[in-house]
N, C-alpha and C positions, 0 to 999 in steps of 0.2 A: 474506577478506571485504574489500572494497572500504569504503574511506574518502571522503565526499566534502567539500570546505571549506564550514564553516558560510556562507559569503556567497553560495554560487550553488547553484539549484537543478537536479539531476540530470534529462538530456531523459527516462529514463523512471523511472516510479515505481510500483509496485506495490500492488494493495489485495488481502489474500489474504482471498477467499470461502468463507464458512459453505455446507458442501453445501445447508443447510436453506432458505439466501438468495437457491440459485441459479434458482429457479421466481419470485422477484419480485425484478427488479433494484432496487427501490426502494431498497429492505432496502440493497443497498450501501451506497446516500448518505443515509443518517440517522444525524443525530447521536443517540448514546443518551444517553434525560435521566437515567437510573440513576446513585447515587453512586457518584465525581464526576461531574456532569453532562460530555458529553466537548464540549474544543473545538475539536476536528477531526479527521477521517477520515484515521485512521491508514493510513499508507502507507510501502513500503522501497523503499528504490534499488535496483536490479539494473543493471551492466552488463554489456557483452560486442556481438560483432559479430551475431549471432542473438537473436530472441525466445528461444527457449530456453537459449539462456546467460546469459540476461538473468535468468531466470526462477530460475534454480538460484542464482545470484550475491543475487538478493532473497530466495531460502530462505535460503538461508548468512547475511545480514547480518539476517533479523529477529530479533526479541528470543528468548532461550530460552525466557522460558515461552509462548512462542506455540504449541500446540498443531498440528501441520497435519493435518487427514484427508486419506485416499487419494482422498474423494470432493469434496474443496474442488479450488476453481480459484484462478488466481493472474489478478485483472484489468489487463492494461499500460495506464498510462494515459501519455500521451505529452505530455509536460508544456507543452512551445511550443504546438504545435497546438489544447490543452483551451483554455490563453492567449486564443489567440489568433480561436479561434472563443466561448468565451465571453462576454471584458473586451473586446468589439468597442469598447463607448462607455464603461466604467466597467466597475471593479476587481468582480467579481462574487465570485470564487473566489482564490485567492491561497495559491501552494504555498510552507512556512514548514518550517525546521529545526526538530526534535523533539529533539536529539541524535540526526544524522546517524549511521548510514544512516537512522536513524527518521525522516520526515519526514509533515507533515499540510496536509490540504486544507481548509482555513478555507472559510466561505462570509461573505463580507464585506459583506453585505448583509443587513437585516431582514426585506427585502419581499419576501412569499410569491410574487406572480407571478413574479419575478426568480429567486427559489432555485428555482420552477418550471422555467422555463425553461431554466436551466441545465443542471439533473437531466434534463429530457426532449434536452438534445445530449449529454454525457455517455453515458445511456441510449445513444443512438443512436451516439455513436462507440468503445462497448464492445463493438460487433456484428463478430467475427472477431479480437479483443482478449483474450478469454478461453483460459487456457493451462493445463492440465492441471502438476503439480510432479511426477508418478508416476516421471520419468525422471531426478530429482534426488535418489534416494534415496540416494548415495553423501554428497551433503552434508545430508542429514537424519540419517543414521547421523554425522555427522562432527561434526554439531553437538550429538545429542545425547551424544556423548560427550564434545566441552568442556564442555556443561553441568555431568555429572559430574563430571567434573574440579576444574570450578567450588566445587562445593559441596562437593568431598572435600578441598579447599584451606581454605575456610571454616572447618570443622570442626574443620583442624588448627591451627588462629590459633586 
């Protein structure tokens, strides 16, 4: 698993998609009010020199109990670029350490137009960004057996 330093954030980051969320992008970038209200749109680092190595390196470093289906996608979102086509005049969005690799996409803004417009570039720079995890089954298998491990350690404390 790839470690990054809490003071800079990684060029990509990862949002892994609900099969159910993949028919309305919106559903990605909504904060959920359910408790605790959340305060940013959870995302993991993936590197490597390919999208797809990108993509198995952000299975491997999410949280264990993150559940993945065969039929979720993993969204890249490419952190300068979101930068830099969003906070054109002002900080809109602003990507924040979670405990690395965890990392979140704050919207730092109130104003509905604004989180509008953002969500509708966003929208539009996910288009050929979406990546399948199906071929990263060696470190799904791999992870869920630290899990295990995890808790067969716990048990024994």
């Amino acid at each position: 698993m790839t470690q990054v330093a809490n003071n800079t954030v990684p060029d990509y980051l990862y949002r892994f998609i609900r099969s159910n969320w993949l028919e309305n992008t919106q559903d990605w970038l909504v904060l959920r009010p359910g408790p605790p209200p959340e305060d940013f749109i959870s995302l993991y680092v993936g590197v490597g020199a390919t999208s797809q190595i990108r993509v198995c390196d952000a299975v491997a470093n999410c949280s264990p109990r993150f559940n993945l289906s065969a039929e979720g996608k993993a969204w890249e979102l490419d952190t300068n670029a979101i930068s830099e086509r969003i906070n054109r005049r002002k900080t809109i969005v602003n990507f924040i350490p979670a405990g690395p690799p965890h990392y979140g996409m704050q919207y730092k803004t109130t104003i509905d137009r604004e989180i509008q417009q953002a969500n509708t570039i966003l929208i539009a720079m996910s288009h050929d960004k979406l990546h399948s995890y199906n071929h990263c089954q060696s470190y799904i298998e791999k992870k869920a057996k630290q899990a295990q491990l995890n808790k067969d350690k716990k048990k024994k404390k």
